[in-house]
MIBALUM-457910 format. One record per residue (C-alpha): x, y, z; residue in one letter. Coordinates in steps of 0.5 Angstrom, whole numbers, plus 500, padded with zeros to 3 digits. Each point is the difference from the previous one (the first is absolute). Layout:
// residues N
+------+-------+-----+------+
: east : north :  up : code :
+------+-------+-----+------+
:    X :     Y :   Z :    A :
...
+------+-------+-----+------+
// end
This chain:
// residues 544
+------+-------+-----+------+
: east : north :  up : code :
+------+-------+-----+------+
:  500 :   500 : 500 :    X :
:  503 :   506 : 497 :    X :
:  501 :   507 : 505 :    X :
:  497 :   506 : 497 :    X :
:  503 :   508 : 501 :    X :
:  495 :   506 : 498 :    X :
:  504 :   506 : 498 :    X :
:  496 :   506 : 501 :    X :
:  502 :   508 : 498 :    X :
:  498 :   506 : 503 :    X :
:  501 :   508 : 500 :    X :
:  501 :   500 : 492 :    X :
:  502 :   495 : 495 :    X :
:  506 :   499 : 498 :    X :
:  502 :   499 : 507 :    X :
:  505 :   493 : 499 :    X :
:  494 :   495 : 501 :    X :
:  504 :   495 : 494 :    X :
:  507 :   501 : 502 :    X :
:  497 :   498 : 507 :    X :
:  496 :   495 : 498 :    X :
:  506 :   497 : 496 :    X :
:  505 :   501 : 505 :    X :
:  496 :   496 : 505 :    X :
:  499 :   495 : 495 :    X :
:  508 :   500 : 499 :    X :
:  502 :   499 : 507 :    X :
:  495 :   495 : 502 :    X :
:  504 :   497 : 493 :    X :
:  505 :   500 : 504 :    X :
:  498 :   497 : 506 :    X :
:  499 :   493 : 495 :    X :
:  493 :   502 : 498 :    X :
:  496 :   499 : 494 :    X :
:  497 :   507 : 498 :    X :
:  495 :   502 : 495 :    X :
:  496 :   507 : 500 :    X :
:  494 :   503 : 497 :    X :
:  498 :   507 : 498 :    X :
:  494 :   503 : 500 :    X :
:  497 :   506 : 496 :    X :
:  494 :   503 : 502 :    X :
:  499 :   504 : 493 :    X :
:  494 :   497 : 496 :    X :
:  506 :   498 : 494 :    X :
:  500 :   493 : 499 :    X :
:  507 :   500 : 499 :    X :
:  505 :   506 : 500 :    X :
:  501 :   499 : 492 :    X :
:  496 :   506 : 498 :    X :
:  503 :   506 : 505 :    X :
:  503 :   506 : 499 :    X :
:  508 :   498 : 503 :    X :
:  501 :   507 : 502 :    X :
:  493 :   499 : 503 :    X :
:  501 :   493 : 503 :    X :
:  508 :   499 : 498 :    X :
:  503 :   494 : 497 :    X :
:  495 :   493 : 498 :    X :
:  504 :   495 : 503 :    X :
:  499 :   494 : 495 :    X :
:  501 :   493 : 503 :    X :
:  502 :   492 : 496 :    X :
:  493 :   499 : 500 :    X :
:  498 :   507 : 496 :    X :
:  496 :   503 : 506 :    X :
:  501 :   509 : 499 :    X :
:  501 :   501 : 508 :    X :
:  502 :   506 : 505 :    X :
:  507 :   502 : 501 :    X :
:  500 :   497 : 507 :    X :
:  500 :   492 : 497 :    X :
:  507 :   502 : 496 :    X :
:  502 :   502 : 507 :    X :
:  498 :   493 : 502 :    X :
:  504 :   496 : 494 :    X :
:  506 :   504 : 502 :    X :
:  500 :   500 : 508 :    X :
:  499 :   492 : 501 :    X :
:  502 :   497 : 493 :    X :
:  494 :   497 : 498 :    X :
:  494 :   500 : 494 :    X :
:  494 :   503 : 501 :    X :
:  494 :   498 : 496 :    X :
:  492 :   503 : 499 :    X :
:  499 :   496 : 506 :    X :
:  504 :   505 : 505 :    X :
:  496 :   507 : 497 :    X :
:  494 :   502 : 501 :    X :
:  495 :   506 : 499 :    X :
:  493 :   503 : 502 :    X :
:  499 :   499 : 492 :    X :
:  501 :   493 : 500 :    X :
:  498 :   498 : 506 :    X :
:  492 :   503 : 498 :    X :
:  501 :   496 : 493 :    X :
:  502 :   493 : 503 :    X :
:  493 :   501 : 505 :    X :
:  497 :   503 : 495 :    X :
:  502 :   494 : 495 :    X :
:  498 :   495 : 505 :    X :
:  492 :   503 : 502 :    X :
:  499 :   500 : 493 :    X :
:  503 :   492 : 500 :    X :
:  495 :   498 : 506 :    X :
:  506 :   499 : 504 :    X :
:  496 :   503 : 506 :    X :
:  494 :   495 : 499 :    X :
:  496 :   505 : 499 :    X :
:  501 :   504 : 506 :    X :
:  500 :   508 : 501 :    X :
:  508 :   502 : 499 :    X :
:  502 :   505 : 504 :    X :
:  506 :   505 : 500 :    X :
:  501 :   497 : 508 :    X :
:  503 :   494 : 501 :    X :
:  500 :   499 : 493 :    X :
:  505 :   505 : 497 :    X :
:  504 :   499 : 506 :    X :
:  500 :   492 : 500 :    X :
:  502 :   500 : 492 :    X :
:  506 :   505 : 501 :    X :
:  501 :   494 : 507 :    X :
:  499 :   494 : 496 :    X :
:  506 :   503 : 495 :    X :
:  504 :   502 : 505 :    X :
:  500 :   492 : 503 :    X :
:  500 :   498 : 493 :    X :
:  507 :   504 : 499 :    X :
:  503 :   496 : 507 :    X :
:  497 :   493 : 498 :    X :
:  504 :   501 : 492 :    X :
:  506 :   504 : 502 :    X :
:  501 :   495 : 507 :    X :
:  501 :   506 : 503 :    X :
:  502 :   500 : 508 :    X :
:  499 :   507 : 500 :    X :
:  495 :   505 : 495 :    X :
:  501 :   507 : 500 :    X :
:  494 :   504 : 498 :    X :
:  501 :   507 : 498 :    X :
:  493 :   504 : 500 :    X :
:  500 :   506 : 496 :    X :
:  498 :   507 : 501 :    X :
:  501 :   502 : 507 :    X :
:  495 :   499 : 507 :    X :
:  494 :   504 : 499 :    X :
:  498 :   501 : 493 :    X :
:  494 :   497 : 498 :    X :
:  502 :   495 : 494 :    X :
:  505 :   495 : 504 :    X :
:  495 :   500 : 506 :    X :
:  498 :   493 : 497 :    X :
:  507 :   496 : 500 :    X :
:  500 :   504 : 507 :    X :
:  495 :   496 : 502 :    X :
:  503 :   494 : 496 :    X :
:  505 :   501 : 504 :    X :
:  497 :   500 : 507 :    X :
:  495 :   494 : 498 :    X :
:  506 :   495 : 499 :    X :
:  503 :   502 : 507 :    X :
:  493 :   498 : 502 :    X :
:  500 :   493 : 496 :    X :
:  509 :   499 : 503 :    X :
:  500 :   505 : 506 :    X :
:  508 :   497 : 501 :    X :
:  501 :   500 : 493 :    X :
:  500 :   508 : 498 :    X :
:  503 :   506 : 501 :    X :
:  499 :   506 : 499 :    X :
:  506 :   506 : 498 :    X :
:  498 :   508 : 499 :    X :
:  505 :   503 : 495 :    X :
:  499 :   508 : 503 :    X :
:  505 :   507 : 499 :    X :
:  502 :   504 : 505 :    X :
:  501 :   508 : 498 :    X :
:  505 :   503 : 503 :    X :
:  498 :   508 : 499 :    X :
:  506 :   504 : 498 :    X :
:  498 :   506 : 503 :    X :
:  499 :   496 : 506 :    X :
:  505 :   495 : 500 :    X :
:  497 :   495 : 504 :    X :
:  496 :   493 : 497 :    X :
:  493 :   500 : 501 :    X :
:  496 :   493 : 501 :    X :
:  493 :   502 : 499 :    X :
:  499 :   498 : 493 :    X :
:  502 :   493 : 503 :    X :
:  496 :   501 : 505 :    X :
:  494 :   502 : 496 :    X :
:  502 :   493 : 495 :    X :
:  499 :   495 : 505 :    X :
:  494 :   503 : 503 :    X :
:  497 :   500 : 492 :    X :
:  503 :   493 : 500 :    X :
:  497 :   498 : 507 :    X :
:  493 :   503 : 497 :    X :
:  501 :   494 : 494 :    X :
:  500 :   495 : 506 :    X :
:  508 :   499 : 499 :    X :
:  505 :   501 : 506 :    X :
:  507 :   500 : 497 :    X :
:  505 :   496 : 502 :    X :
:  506 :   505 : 498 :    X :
:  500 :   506 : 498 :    X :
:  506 :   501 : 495 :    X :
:  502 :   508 : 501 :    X :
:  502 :   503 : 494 :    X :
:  504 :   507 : 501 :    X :
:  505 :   504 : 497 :    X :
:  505 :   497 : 506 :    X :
:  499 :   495 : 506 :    X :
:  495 :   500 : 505 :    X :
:  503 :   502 : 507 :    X :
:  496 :   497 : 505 :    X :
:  496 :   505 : 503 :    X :
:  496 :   499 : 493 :    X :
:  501 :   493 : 501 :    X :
:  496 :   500 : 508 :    X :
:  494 :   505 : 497 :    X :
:  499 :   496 : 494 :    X :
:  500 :   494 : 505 :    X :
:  496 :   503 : 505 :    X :
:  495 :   504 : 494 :    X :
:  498 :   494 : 496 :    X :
:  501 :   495 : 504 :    X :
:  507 :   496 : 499 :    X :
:  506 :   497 : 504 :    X :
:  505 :   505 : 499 :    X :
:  504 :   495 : 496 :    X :
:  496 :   498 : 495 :    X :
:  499 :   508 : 497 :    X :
:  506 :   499 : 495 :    X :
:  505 :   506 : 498 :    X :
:  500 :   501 : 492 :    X :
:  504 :   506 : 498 :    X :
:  502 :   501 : 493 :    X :
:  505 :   496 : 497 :    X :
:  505 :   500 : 495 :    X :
:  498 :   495 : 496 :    X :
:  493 :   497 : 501 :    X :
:  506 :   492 : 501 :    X :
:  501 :   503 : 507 :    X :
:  493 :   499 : 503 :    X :
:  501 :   493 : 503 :    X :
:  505 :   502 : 503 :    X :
:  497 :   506 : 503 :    X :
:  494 :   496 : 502 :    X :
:  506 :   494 : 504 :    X :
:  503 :   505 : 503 :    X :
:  493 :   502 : 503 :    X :
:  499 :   492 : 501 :    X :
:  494 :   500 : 496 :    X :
:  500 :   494 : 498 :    X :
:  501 :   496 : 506 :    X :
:  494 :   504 : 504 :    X :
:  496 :   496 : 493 :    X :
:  502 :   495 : 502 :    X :
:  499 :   500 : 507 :    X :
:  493 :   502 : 500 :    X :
:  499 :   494 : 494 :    X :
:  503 :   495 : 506 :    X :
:  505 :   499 : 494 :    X :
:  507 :   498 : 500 :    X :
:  505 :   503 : 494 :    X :
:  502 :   493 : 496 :    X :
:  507 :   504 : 498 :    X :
:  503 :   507 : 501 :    X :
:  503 :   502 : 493 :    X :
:  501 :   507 : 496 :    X :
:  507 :   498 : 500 :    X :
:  498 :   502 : 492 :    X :
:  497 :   506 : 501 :    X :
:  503 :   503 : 505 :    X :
:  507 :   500 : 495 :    X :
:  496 :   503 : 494 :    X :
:  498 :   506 : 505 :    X :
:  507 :   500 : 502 :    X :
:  502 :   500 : 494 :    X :
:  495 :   506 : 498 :    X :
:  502 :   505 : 506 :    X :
:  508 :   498 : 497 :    X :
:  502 :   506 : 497 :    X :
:  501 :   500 : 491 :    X :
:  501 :   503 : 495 :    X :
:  494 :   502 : 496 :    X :
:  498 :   498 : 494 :    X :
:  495 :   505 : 497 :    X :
:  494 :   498 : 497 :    X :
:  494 :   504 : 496 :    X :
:  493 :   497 : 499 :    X :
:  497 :   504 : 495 :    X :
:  492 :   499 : 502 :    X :
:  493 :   504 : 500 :    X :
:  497 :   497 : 506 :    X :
:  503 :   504 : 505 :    X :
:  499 :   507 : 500 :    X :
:  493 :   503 : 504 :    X :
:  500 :   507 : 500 :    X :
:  507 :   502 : 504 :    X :
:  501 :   493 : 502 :    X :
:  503 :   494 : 498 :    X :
:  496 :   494 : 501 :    X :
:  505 :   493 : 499 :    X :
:  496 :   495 : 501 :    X :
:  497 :   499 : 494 :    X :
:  508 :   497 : 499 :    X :
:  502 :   496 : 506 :    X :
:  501 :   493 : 497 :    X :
:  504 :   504 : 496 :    X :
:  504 :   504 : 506 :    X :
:  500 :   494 : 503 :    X :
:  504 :   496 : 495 :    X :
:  505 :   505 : 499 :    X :
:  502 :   501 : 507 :    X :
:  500 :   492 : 500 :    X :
:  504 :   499 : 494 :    X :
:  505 :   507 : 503 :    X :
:  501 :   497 : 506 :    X :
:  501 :   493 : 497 :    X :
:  506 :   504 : 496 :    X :
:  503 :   504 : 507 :    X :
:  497 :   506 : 497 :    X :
:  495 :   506 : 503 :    X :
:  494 :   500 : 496 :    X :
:  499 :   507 : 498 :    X :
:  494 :   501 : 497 :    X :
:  497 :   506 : 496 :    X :
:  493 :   502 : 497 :    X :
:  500 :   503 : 493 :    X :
:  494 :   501 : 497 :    X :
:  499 :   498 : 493 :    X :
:  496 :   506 : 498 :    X :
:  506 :   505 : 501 :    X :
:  504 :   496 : 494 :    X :
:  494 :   500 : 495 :    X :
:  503 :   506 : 497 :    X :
:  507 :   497 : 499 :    X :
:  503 :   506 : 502 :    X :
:  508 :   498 : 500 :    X :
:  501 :   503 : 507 :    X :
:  495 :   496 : 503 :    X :
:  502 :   494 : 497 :    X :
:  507 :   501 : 501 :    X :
:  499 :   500 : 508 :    X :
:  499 :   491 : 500 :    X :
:  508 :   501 : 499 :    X :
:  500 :   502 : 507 :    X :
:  496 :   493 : 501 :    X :
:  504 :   493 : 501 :    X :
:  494 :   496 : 497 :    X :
:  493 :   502 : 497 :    X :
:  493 :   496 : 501 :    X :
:  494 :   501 : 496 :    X :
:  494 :   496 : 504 :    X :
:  493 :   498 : 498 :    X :
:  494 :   504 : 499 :    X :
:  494 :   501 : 496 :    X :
:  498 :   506 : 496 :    X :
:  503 :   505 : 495 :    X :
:  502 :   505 : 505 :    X :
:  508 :   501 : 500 :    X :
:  501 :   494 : 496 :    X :
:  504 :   504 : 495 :    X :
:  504 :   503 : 505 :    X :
:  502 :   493 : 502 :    X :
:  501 :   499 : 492 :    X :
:  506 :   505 : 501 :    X :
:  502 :   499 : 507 :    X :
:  501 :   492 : 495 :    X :
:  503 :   502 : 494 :    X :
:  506 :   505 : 504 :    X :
:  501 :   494 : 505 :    X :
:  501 :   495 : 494 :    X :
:  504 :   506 : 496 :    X :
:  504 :   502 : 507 :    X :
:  502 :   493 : 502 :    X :
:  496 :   502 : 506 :    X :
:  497 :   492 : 504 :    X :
:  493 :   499 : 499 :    X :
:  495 :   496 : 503 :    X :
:  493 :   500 : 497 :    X :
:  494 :   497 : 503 :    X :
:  494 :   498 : 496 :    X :
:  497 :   506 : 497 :    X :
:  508 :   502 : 500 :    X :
:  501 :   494 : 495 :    X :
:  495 :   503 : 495 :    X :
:  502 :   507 : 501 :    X :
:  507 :   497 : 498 :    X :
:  498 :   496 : 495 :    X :
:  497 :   507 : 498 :    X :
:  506 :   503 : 500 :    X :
:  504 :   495 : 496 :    X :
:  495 :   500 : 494 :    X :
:  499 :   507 : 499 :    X :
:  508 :   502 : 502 :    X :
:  504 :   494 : 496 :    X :
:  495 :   496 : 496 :    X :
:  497 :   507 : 496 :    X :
:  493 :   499 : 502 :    X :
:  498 :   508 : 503 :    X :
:  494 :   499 : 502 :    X :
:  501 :   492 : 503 :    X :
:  494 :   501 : 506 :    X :
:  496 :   495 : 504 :    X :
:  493 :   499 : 499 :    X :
:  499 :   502 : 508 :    X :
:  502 :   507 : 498 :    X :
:  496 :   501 : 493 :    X :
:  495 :   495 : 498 :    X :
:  501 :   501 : 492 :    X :
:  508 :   499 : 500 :    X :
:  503 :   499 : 494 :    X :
:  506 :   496 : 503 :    X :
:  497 :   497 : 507 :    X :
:  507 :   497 : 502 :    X :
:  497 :   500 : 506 :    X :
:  493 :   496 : 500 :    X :
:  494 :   497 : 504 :    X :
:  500 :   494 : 501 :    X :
:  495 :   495 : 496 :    X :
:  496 :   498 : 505 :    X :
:  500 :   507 : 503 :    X :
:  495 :   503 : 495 :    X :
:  494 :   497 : 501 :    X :
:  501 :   502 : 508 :    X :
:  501 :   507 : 498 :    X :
:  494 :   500 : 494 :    X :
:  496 :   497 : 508 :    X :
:  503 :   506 : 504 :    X :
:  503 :   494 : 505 :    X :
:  506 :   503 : 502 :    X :
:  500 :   497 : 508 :    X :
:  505 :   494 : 500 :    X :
:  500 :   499 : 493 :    X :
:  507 :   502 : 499 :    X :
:  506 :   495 : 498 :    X :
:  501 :   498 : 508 :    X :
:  505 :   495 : 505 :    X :
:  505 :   497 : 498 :    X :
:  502 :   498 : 493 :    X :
:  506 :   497 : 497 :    X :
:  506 :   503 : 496 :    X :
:  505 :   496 : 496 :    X :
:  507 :   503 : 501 :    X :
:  504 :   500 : 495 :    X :
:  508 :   499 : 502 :    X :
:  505 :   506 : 498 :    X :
:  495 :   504 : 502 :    X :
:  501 :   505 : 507 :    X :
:  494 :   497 : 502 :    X :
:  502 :   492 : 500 :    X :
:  507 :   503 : 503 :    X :
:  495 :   503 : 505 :    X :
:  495 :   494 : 501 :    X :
:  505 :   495 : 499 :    X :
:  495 :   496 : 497 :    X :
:  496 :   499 : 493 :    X :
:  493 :   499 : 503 :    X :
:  497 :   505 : 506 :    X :
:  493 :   502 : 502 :    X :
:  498 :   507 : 501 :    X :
:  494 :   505 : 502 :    X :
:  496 :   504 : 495 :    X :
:  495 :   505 : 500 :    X :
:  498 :   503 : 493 :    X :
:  496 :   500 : 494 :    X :
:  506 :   501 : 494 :    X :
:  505 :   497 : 496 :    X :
:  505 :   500 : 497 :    X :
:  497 :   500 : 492 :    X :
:  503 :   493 : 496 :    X :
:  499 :   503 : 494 :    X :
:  505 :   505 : 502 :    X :
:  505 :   495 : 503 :    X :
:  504 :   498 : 494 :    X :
:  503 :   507 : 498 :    X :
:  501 :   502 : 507 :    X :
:  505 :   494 : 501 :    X :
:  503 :   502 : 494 :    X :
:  501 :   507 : 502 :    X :
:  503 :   497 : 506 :    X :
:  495 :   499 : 505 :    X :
:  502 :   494 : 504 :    X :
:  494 :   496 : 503 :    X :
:  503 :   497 : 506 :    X :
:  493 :   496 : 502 :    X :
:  495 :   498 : 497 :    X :
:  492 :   497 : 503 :    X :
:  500 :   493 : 496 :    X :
:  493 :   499 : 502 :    X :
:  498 :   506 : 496 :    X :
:  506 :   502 : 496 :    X :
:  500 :   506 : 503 :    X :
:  507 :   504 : 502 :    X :
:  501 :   501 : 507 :    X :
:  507 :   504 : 500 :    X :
:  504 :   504 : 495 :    X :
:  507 :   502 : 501 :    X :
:  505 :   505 : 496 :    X :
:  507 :   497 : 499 :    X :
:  507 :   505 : 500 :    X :
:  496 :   503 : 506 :    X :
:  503 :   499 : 507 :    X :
:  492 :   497 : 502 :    X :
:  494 :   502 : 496 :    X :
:  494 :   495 : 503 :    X :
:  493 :   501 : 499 :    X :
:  496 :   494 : 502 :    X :
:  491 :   500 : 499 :    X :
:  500 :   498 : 507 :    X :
:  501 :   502 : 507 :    X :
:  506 :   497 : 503 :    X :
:  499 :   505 : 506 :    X :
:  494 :   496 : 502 :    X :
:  505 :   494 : 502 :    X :
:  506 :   504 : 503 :    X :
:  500 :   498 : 508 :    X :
:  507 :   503 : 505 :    X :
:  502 :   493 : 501 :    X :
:  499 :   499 : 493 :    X :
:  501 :   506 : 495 :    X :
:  498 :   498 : 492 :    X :
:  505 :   499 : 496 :    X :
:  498 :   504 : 495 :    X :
:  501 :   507 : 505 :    X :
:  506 :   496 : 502 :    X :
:  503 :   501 : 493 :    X :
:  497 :   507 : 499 :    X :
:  503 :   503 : 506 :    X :
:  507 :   496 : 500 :    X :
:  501 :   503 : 492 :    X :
:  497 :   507 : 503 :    X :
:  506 :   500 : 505 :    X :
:  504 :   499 : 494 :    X :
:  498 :   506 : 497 :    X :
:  506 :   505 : 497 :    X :
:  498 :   507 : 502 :    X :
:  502 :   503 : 495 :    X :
:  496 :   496 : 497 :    X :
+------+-------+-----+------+
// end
């Protein structure tokens, strides 16, 4: 019988409620048990495919093609497993899977009611998730933050199956504590007021994890014990860190994991985060910096730059940085200030040791990238394209070396002469039907690595799986005289013929894949392909 650790946030969103949740998760790991997590969203969506990134960040896509919050690609990073459908859930999906099944009869017939029945689906799916992943331990994250209407039902979840196994469930509380500059001291009220919220639910935390710009002293400790009804060692200091890979041992030092254990009446089988703590050594250990510029257009809101549309890209080159005993330096670049093609814009990407053009949809700022591509291939600049790179690479090659001038993809104009980018076949009728949401090429597929490519010296082998996300290919019809002009394809989909990598010989590395090797890249584990970009990147000339 599995254990079951509800993460709830509360004061404001992005509180740290996924780090939490998968920092838990990767100390109890370490302990010697077998961890699974779950995120719940309490938007109607049925899945995250269809969001604005800026809006929402990245889409994680997982092996079995289910388009998920960001918080599930921390899961995959922290504790080194796959995650399926299984561990994602969603108000839309958990209203349609009820809904399906009254239509079915599955009722019998009888009055279907948003309690218990919303509550025993989202129940039944948690244990199902313990049951198919053998999980001693299933972290649940809940979306959202304590007192908002919408993820009230999963609240109410939560507290239905501590009732159903009162010495199997635990609740934690993820809560910020402002420290107000003008006042110089941090205050605990809105803590306060978040567990009194999470109360009114019918849930009394177990922990309340204290996230704040530095680490709680302990008067703070002793009011929020007293205020919301909490051993004094079970309110944990959260501060910021540098590197979210330092959260674990954050919470260790503060015994977190042991009090789990002791209030479960556990014992730890192993104590083990021998690895861990030597990748978080060797992330503090001074470097040298390795400059990377990611050239992107979902990031920018208002003054502010949001970088979670991009995190397992982010998260990859720190990876493979680190990997190399480099310092990842990372800078954004929006691709719409390169659109002009004004020279002195373009010759700032000398200034950067390597350049990656990630995926996204849409026609805005793809010309920009169209030229921040063709200066990095003219410049001998490292290149890494993802996805919608691959096709704007493509784009470039066709227009730039092969003669096609107005090469485009039928993304970008319906009636093109020369598509060398264009929809898949099957992906027609879908669009003819307006059927966007989780019709795209998704989850792993598998590439043919061709040897004497970048890409076979990186992977080390002729067949690898990778994740995907997109509707467009590269157009066969076009393939012939790409190649003849010098276009090498570096791996193919056998399955569908359909080219996976393109590369540039007589260039230092110039990568750009129709996937997205981001997805699988872990800080024990960093992808090979980002392993190779980077170690080219720190090869750069800089004169170059």
């Amino acid at each position: 019988m599995a254990y079951y650790i509800f993460v709830a946030g509360g004061v404001m969103s992005s509180v740290g409620k996924g780090a939490a949740t998968a920092s838990i998760g990767k100390i109890l790991q370490g302990k010697g048990f077998r961890v699974s997590a779950i995120k719940i969203d309490p938007y109607i969506n049925v899945d995250a495919g269809t969001m604005n990134p800026i809006e929402h960040g990245e889409t994680f896509v997982t092996n079995d093609g289910t388009e998920c919050d960001q918080d599930v690609g921390n899961y995959e990073r922290f504790l080194n497993i796959n995650l399926s459908t299984d561990n994602y859930m969603t108000t839309g999906r958990i209203y349609q899977a009820v809904i399906q099944k009254e239509r079915n009869l599955e009722f019998n017939g009888r009055c279907v009611e948003v309690v218990p029945d919303i509550p025993n689906e989202v129940i039944s799916r948690i244990e199902k998730v313990a049951k198919k992943d053998k999980a001693d331990f299933v972290m649940i994250e809940i979306g959202g933050t304590v007192g908002e209407y919408q993820n009230l039902l999963f609240l109410e979840a939560a507290r239905m199956m501590k009732l159903k196994y009162p010495k199997k469930v635990l609740f934690t509380l993820v809560t910020y504590l402002p420290t107000i500059k003008t006042i110089g001291e941090m205050k605990t009220k809105p803590t306060q007021t978040s567990s009194r919220l999470l109360n009114e639910a019918g849930i009394q935390p177990d922990f309340i994890l204290g996230r704040a710009s530095v680490p709680l002293d302990e008067p703070r400790k002793r009011k929020i014990s007293i205020f919301c009804n909490l051993d004094p060692k079970d309110v944990i200091s959260a501060p910021d860190v540098d590197s979210i890979y330092e959260i674990p041992i954050n919470y260790e030092r503060e015994g977190l994991g042991d009090r789990i254990l002791k209030k479960l009446k556990l014992r730890a089988k192993t104590r083990d985060m021998e690895e861990w703590d030597k990748m978080v050594d060797t992330i503090k250990k001074e470097k040298k910096d390795i400059r990377i510029g990611i050239v992107g257009k979902y990031f920018e809101s208002g003054e502010f730059s949001l970088t979670d549309s991009y995190i397992s890209v982010i998260e990859a080159v720190k990876h493979a940085a680190w990997a190399n005993n480099r310092n990842p330096d990372i800078h954004w670049l929006s691709a719409q200030k390169f659109e002009t093609g004004d020279k002195n814009e373009l010759s700032k990407l000398k200034e950067y040791d390597g350049i990656i053009v990630p995926g996204g949809f849409g026609t805005r700022g793809t010309e920009g990238k169209i030229k921040v591509i063709e200066y990095c291939r003219k410049n001998k600049i490292p290149f890494l394209g993802l996805c919608l790179g691959l096709q704007l690479a493509t784009i470039e090659f066709a227009r730039n070396v092969c003669g096609i001038k107005d090469a485009t993809s039928r993304e970008f104009d319906a009636n093109a002469k020369n598509p060398v980018i264009d929809l898949m076949e099957e992906q027609k009728d879908l669009m003819k039907k307006h059927n966007y949401g989780g019709t795209m090429r998704l989850g792993t597929w598998d590439c043919k690595i061709n040897k004497g490519t970048n890409s076979f010296k990186a992977y080390k082998s002729e067949l690898v799986s990778e994740r995907h996300r997109h509707r467009y290919e590269v157009n066969n019809d076009y393939r012939d005289l790409l190649v003849s002009k010098g276009l090498v394809i570096g791996g193919i989909n056998e399955k569908k013929d359909l080219v996976e990598i393109i590369e540039l010989k007589d260039h230092p590395f110039f990568v750009a894949v129709q996937f997205h090797p981001e997805l699988k890249s872990r800080p024990l584990v960093p992808h090979p392909l980002f392993k190779e970009f980077i170690k080219a990147a720190g090869n750069k000339k800089p004169e170059a």
